[in-house]
TORFI-479962 format. One record per residue (C-alpha): residue number from 1; x, y, z. Coordinates in pm, whole numbers, plus 50000, padded with zeros to 5 digits. Layout:
! TORFI-479962
+-----+-------+-------+-------+
|   n |  east | north |    up |
+-----+-------+-------+-------+
| NUM |     X |     Y |     Z |
...
+-----+-------+-------+-------+
***
This chain:
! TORFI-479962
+-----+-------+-------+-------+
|   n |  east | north |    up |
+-----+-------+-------+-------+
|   1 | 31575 | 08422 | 17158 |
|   2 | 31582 | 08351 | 17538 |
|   3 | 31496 | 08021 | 17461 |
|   4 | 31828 | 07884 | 17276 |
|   5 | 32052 | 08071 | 17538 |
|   6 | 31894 | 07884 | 17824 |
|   7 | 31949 | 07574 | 17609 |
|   8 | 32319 | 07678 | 17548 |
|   9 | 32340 | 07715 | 17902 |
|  10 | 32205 | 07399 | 18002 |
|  11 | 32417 | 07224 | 17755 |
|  12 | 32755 | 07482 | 17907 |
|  13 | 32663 | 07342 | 18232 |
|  14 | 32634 | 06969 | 18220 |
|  15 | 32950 | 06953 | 17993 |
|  16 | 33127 | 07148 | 18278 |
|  17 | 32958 | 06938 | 18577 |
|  18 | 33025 | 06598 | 18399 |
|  19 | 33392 | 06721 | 18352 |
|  20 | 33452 | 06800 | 18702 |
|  21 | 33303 | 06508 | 18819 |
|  22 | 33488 | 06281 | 18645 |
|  23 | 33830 | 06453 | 18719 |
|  24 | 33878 | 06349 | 19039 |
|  25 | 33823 | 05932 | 18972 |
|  26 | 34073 | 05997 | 18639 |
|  27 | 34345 | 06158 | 18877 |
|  28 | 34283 | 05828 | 19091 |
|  29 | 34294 | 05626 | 18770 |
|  30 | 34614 | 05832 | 18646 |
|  31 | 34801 | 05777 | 18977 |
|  32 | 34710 | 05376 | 19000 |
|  33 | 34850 | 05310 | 18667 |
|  34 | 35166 | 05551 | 18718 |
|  35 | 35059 | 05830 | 18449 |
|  36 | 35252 | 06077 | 18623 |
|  37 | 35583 | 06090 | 18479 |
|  38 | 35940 | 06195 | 18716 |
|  39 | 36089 | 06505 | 18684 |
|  40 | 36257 | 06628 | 18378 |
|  41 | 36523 | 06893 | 18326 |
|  42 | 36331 | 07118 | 18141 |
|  43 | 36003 | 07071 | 18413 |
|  44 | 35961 | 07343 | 18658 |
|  45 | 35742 | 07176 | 18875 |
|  46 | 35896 | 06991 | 19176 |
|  47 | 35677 | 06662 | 19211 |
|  48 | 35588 | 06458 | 19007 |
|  49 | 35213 | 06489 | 18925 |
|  50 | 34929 | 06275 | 18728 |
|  51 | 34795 | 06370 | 18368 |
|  52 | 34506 | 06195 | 18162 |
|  53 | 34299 | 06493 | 18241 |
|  54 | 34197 | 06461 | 17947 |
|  55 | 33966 | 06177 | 17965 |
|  56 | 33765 | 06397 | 18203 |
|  57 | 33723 | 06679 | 17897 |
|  58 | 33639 | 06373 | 17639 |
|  59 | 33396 | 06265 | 17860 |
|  60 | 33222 | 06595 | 17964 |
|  61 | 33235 | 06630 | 17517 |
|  62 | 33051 | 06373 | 17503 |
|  63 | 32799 | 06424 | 17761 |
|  64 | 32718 | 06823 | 17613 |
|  65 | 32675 | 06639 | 17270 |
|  66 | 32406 | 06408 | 17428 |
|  67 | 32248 | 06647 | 17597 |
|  68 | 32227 | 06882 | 17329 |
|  69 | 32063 | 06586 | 17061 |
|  70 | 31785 | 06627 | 17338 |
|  71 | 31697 | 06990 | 17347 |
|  72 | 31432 | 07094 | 17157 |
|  73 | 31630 | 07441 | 17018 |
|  74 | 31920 | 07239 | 16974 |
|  75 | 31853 | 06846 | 16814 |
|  76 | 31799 | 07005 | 16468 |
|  77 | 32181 | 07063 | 16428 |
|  78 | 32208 | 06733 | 16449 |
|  79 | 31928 | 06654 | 16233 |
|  80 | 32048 | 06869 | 15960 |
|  81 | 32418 | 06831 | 15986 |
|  82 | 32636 | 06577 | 16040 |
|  83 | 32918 | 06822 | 16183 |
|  84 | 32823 | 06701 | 16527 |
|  85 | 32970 | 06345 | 16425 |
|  86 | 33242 | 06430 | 16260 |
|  87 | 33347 | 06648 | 16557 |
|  88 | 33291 | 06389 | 16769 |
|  89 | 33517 | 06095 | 16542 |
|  90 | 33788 | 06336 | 16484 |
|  91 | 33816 | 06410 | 16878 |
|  92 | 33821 | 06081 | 16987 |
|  93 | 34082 | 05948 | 16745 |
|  94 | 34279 | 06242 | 16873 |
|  95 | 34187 | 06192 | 17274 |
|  96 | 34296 | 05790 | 17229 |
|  97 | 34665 | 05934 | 17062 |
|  98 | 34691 | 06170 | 17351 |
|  99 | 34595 | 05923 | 17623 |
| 100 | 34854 | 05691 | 17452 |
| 101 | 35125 | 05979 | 17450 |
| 102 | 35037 | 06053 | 17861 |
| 103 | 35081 | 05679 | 17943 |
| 104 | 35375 | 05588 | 17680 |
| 105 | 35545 | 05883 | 17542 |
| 106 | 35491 | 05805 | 17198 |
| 107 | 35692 | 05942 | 16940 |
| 108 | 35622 | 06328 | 16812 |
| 109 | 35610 | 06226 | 16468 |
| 110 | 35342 | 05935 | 16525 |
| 111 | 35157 | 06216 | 16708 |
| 112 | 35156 | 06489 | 16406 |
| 113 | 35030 | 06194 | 16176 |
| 114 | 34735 | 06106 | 16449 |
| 115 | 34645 | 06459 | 16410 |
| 116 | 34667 | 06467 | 16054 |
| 117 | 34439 | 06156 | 15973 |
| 118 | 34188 | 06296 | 16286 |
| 119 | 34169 | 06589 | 16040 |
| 120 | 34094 | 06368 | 15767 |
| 121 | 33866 | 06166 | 15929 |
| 122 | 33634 | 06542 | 15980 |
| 123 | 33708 | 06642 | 15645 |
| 124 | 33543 | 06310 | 15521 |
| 125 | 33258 | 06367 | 15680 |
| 126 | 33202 | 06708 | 15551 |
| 127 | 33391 | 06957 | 15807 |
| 128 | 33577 | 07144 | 15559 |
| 129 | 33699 | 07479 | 15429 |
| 130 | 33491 | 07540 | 15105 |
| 131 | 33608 | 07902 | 15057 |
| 132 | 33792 | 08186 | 15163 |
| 133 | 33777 | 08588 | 15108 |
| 134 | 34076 | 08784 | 14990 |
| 135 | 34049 | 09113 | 14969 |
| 136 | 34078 | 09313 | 14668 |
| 137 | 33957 | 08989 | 14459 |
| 138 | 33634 | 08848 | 14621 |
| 139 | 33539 | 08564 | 14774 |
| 140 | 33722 | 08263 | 14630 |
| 141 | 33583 | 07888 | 14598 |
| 142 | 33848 | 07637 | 14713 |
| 143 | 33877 | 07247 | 14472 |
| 144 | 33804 | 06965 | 14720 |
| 145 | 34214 | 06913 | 14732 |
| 146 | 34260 | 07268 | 14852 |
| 147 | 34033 | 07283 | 15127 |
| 148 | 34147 | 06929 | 15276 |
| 149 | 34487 | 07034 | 15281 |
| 150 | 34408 | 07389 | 15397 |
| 151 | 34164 | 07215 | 15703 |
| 152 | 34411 | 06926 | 15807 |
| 153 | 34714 | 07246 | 15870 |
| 154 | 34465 | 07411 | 16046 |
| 155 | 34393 | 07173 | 16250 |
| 156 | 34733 | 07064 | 16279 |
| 157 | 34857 | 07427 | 16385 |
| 158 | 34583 | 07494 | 16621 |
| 159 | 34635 | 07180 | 16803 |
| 160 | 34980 | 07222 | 16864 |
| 161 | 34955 | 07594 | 16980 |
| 162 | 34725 | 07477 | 17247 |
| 163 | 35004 | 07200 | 17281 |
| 164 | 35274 | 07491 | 17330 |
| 165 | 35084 | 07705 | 17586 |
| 166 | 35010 | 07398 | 17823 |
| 167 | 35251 | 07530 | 18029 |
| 168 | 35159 | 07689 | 18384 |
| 169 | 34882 | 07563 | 18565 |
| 170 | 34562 | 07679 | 18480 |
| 171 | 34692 | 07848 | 18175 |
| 172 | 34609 | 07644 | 17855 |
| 173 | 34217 | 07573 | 17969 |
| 174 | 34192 | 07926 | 18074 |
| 175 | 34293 | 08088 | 17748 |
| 176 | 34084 | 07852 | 17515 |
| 177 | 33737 | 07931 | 17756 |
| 178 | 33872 | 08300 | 17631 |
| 179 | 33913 | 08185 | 17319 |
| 180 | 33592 | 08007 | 17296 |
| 181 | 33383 | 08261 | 17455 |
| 182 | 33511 | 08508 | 17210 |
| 183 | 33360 | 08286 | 16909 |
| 184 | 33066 | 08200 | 17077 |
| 185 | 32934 | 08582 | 17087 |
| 186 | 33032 | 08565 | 16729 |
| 187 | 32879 | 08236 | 16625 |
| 188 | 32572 | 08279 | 16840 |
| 189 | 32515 | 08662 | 16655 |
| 190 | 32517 | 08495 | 16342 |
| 191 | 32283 | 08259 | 16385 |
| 192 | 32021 | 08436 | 16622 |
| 193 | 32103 | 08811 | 16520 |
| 194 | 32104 | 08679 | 16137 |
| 195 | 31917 | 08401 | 16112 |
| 196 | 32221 | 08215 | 15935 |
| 197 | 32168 | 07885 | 16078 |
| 198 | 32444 | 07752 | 15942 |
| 199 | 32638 | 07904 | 16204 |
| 200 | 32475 | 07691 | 16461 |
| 201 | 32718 | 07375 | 16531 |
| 202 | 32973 | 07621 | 16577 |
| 203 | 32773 | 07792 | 16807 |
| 204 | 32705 | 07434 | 17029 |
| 205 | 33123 | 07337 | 16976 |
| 206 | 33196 | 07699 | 17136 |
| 207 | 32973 | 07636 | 17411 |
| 208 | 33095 | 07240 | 17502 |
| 209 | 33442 | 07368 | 17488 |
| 210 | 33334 | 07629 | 17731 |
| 211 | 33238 | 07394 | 17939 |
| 212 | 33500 | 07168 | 17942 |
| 213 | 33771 | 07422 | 18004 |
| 214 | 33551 | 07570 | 18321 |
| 215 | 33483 | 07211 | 18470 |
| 216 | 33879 | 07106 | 18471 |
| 217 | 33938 | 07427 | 18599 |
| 218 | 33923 | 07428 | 18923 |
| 219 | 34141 | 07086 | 18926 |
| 220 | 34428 | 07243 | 18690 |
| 221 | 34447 | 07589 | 18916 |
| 222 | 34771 | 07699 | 19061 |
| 223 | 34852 | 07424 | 19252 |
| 224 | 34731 | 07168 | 18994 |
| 225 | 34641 | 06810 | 19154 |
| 226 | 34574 | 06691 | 18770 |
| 227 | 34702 | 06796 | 18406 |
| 228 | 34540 | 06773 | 18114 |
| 229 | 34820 | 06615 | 17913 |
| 230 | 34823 | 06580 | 17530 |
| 231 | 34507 | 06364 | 17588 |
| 232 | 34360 | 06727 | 17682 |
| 233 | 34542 | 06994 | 17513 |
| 234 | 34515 | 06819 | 17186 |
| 235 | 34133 | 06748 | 17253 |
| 236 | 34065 | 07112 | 17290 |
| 237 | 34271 | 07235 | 17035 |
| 238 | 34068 | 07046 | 16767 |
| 239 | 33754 | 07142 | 16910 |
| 240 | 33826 | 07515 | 16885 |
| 241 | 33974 | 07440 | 16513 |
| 242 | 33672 | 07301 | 16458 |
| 243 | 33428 | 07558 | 16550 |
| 244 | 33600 | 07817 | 16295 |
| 245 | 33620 | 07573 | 16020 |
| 246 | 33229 | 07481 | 16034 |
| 247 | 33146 | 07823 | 15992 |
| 248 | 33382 | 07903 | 15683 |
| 249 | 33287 | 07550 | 15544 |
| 250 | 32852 | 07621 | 15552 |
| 251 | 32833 | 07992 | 15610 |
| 252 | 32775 | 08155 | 15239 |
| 253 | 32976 | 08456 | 15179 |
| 254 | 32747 | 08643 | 14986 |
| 255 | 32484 | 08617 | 15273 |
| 256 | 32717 | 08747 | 15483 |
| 257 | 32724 | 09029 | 15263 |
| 258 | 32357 | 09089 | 15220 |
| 259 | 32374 | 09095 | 15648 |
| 260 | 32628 | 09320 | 15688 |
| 261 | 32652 | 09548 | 15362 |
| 262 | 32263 | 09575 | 15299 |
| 263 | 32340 | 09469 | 14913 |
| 264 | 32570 | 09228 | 14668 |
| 265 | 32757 | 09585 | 14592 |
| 266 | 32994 | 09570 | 14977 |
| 267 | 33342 | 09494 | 14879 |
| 268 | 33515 | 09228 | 15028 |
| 269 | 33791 | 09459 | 15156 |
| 270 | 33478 | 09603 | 15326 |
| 271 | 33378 | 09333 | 15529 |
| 272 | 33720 | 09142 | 15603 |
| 273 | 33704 | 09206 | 15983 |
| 274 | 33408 | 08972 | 15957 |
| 275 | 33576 | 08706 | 15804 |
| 276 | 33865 | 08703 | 16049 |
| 277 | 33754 | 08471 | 16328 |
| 278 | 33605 | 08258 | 16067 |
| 279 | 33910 | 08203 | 15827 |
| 280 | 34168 | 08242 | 16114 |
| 281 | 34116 | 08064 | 16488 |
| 282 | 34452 | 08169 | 16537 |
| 283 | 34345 | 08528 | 16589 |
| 284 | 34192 | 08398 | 16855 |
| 285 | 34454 | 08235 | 16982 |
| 286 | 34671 | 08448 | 16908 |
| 287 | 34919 | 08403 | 17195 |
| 288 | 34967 | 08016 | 17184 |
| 289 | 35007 | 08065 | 16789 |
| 290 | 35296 | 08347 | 16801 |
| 291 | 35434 | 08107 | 17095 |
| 292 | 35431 | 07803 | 16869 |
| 293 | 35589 | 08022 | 16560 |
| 294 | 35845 | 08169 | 16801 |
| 295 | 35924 | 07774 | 16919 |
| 296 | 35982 | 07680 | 16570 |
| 297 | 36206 | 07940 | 16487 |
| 298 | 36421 | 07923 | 16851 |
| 299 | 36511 | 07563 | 16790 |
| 300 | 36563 | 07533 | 16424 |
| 301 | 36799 | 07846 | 16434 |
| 302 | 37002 | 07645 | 16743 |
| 303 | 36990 | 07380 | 16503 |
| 304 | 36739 | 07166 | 16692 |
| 305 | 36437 | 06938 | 16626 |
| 306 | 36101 | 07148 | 16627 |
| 307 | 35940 | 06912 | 16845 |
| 308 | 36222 | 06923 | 17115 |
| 309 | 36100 | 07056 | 17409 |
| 310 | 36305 | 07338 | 17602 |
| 311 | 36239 | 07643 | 17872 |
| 312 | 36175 | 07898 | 17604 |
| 313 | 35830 | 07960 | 17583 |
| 314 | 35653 | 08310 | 17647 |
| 315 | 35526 | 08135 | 18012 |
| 316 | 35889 | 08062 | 18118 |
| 317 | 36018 | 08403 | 18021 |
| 318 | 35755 | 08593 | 18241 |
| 319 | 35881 | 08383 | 18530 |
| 320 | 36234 | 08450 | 18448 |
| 321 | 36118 | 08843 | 18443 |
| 322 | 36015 | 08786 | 18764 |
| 323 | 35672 | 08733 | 18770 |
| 324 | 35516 | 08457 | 18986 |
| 325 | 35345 | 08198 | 18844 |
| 326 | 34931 | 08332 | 18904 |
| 327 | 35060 | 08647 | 18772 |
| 328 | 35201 | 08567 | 18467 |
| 329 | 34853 | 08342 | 18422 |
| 330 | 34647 | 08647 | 18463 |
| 331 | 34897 | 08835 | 18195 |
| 332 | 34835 | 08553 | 17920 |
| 333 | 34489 | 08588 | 18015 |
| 334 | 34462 | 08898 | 17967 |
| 335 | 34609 | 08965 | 17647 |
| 336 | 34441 | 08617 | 17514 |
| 337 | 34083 | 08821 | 17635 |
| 338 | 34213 | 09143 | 17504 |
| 339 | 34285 | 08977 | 17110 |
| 340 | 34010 | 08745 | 17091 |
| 341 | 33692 | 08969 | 17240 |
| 342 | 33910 | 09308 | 17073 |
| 343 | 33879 | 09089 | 16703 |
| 344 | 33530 | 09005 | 16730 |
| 345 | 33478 | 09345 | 16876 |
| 346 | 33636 | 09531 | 16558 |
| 347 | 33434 | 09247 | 16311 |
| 348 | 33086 | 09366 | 16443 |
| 349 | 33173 | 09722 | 16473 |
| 350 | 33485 | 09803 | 16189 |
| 351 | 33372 | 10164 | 16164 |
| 352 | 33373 | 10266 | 16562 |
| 353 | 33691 | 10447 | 16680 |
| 354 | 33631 | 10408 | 17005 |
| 355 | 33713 | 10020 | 16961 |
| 356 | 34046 | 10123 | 16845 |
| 357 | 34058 | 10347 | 17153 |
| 358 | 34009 | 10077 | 17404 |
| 359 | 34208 | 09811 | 17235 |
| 360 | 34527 | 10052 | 17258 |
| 361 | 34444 | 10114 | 17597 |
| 362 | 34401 | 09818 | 17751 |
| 363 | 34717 | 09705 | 17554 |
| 364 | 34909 | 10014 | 17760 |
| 365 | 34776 | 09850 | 18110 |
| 366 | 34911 | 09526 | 17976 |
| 367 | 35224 | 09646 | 17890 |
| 368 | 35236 | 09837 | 18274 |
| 369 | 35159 | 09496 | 18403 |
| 370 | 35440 | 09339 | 18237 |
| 371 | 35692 | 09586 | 18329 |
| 372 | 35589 | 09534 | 18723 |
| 373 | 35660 | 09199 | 18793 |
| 374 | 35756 | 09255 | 19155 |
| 375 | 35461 | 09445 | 19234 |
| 376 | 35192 | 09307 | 19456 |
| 377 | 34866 | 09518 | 19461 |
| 378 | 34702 | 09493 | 19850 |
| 379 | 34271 | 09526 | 19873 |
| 380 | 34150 | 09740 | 20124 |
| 381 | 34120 | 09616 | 20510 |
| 382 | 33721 | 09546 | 20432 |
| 383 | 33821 | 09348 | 20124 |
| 384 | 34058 | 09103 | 20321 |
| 385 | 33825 | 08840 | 20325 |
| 386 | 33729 | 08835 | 19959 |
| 387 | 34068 | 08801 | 19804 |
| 388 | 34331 | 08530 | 19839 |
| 389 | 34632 | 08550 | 20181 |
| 390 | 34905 | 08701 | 19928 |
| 391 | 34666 | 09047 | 19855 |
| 392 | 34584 | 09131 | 20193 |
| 393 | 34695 | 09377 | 20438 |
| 394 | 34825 | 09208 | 20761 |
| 395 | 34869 | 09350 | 21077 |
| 396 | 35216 | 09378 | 21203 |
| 397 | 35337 | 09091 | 21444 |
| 398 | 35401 | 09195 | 21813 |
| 399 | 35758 | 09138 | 21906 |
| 400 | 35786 | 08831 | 22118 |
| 401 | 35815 | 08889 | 22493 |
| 402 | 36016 | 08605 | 22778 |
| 403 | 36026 | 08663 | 23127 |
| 404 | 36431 | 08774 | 23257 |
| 405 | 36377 | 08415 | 23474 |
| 406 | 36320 | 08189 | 23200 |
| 407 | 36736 | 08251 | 23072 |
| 408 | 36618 | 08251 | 22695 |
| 409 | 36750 | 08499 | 22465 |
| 410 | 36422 | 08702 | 22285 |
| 411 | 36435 | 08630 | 21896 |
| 412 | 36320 | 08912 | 21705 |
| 413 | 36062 | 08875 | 21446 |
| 414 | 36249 | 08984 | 21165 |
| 415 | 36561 | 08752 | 21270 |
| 416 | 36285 | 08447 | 21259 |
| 417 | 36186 | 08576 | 20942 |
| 418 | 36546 | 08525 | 20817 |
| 419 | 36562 | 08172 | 20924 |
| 420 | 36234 | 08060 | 20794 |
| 421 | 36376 | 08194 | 20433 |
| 422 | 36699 | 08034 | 20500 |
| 423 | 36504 | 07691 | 20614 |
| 424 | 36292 | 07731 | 20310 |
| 425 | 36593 | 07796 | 20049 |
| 426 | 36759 | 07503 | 20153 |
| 427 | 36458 | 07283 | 20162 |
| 428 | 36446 | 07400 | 19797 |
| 429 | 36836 | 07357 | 19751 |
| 430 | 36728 | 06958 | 19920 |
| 431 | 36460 | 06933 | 19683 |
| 432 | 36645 | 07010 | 19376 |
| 433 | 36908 | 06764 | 19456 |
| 434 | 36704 | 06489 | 19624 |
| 435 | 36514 | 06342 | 19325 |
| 436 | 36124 | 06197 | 19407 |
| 437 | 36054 | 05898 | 19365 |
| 438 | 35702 | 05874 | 19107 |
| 439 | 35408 | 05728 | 19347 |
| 440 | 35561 | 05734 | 19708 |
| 441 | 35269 | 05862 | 19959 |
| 442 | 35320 | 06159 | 20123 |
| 443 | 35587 | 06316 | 19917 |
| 444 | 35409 | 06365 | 19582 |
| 445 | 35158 | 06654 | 19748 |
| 446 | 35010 | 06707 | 19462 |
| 447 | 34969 | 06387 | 19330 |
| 448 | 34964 | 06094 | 19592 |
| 449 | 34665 | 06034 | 19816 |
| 450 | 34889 | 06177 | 20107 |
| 451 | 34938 | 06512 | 20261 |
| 452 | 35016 | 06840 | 20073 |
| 453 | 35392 | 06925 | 20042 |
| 454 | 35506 | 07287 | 20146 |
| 455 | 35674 | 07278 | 19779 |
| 456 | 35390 | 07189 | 19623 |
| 457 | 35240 | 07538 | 19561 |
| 458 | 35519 | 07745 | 19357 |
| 459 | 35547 | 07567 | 19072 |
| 460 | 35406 | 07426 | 18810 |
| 461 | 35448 | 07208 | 18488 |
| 462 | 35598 | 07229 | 18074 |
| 463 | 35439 | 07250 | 17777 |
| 464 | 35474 | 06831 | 17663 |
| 465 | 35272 | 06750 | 17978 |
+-----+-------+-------+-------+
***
């Protein structure tokens, strides 16, 4: 069993170095052919910063997928399955629409009907739903028109809550690694606590979509020099879609049940928590899905498009709380971890109260956390040089002291503390009104080759990015 982790880890690893690699040329690439759109009203980042990250995440796809077809424990799900392929057509049909969209804008509608025939283009080639359990009446075998239909909206929806959530900085690639980590622990038991080896691809798309989201990282942290863009959030979206959907499309049912229930005679009812992060990614997700649901609803009822883009979004409304932006990242992260890792948690163990227990409390922390916004936790004096400026304790400023010859009247501390926040509100109050100009070096700090803005650290970028 060691064996097959090592070669998941390999594979984890080379996706994730061949993504970060590549994102700093593509943010070179993005600025040189002006992907990095101006400003727009509903934006909350103040300059004007380069996308395409996504080409980075294709490429570090492609790269796990060829170094997987290499590895001993891992070429036979490619030899006996041709889900590897039809991952791989379906995400770059998708990655050349999204690349398109970052460059050109492209209509919404032209996008949903990319992602439509990129779910096609799977199904064709044999990643499909083939059944699904309902309670109470069994397991239930889907016709060939059922489970295309039922795979493209999955696909669909699961793209565009990833889509939704691409929001803050750090926040859309963060909550899919969750996501995907979650399944992975899932997928992997399967397949080497079961011996189901249908559940392998799954297994290997959990793992390169690990990687990807860990290697762009770094890049996409609060202050992000690069987004992902459409050509990104799209990409990774599919992949996660298509991780659940291999598993309900080769994974028999009633082997499930001989695993888990010990005989053909274990209800259904019995054993739906283990069917829940196979038939539904979006408990997984369940945070970009309620935001995308919640986004539907907002602008249809103020009798707007669904695909308009506003400020409404679960991300903006924890800044409007008052949250700053890394905080409410770590929230969604936390409640993204707390959902996907508390599902597969309940879908190994359904009978364990104590599950129940720690799900309800870690929900009451969350729920603390979100009714603090304006609290900022300090690490002890030891700890100061572990943790980041804003959490450590600093050691009060002596007032400044000028000899009675030099005829200068002593500012206090606290009165240049004043100014600096008055300097620093109406550089903001400047910046709001002064608009920047896309490519001009040394303004765009987090996008031209030049220096850093002050600005460039407090905000961060919309969901259509």
């Amino acid at each position: 069993m060691g064996q097959p982790v090592r070669d998941y880890l390999l594979t984890l690893c080379v996706t994730a170095a061949v993504t970060y690699l590549l994102t700093g040329p593509v943010r070179k690439f993005a600025i040189a052919i002006g992907a990095m759109p101006a400003i727009r009203a509903r934006d909350v980042h103040r300059e004007p910063t380069p996308r395409l990250g996504g080409i980075a995440m294709f490429g570090g796809l492609c790269a796990g997928l060829i170094v997987a077809d290499h590895l001993f424990n891992l070429k036979g799900v490619f030899e006996l399955s041709n889900e590897p392929r039809a991952l791989l057509s379906g995400a770059a049909l998708i990655w050349l629409i999204g690349v398109l969209d970052d460059k050109f804008e492209i209509d919404a509608l032209i996008k949903l009907g990319g992602q439509m025939i990129a779910a096609a283009v799977m199904v064709i080639q044999g990643l499909t739903i083939l059944w699904l359990p309902i309670p109470g009446v069994g397991t239930v075998a889907l016709t060939q028109w059922q489970g295309t239909l039922l795979t493209v909206a999955l696909v669909v929806i699961t793209i565009n809550a990833v889509n939704f959530v691409d929001g803050l900085d750090g926040l859309a690639a963060g909550m899919v690694c969750i996501a995907s980590a979650a399944f992975f622990l899932y997928a992997y038991r399967l397949w080497m606590g079961y011996g189901i080896e249908a559940a392998a691809p799954a297994t290997l798309f959990a793992a390169i979509l690990m990687g990807m989201c860990l290697g762009f990282l770094p890049h996409n942290m609060h202050p992000a020099r690069i987004f992902m863009g459409d050509s990104g959030s799209m990409l990774i979206g599919l992949v996660l879609a298509a991780g659940a959907i291999s598993i309900t499309g080769q994974v028999d049912p009633d082997n499930l049940k001989i695993f888990f229930e010990g005989s053909e005679r274990g209800a259904t009812h019995a054993m739906f928590p283990v069917f829940i992060p196979l038939v539904l990614p979006l408990t997984i997700i369940a945070i970009p899905a309620a935001d995308l649901i919640l986004a539907i609803v907002r602008r249809t009822w103020n009798g707007q498009s669904p695909f308009a883009a506003d400020r409404g979004h679960l991300h903006h409304r924890l800044l409007e709380v008052g949250h700053s932006h890394s905080r409410a990242v770590l929230i969604m992260y936390f409640w993204s971890a707390l959902i996907a890792f508390g599902t597969v948690g309940y879908s190994v163990h359904s009978a364990s109260t104590w599950i129940i227990f720690m799900i309800v409390g870690a929900s009451a922390i969350g729920l603390i956390l979100l009714l603090m916004p304006r609290f900022t936790p300090r690490a002890p004096h030891w700890a100061n040089r572990f943790v980041p400026p804003r959490y450590r304790h600093s050691a009060p400023e002596p007032a400044p002291s000028l000899s009675p010859s030099s005829g200068e009247k002593p500012v206090s501390v606290a009165s240049g503390a004043q100014q600096g926040a008055g300097d620093a509100q109406m550089g903001d109050q400047a910046a709001d009104r002064a608009p920047v100009a896309v490519g001009v070096s040394g303004v765009n700090g987090a996008t031209a080759i030049g220096a850093r803005s002050r600005f460039s650290d407090r905000r961060s970028v919309d969901s259509s990015r």
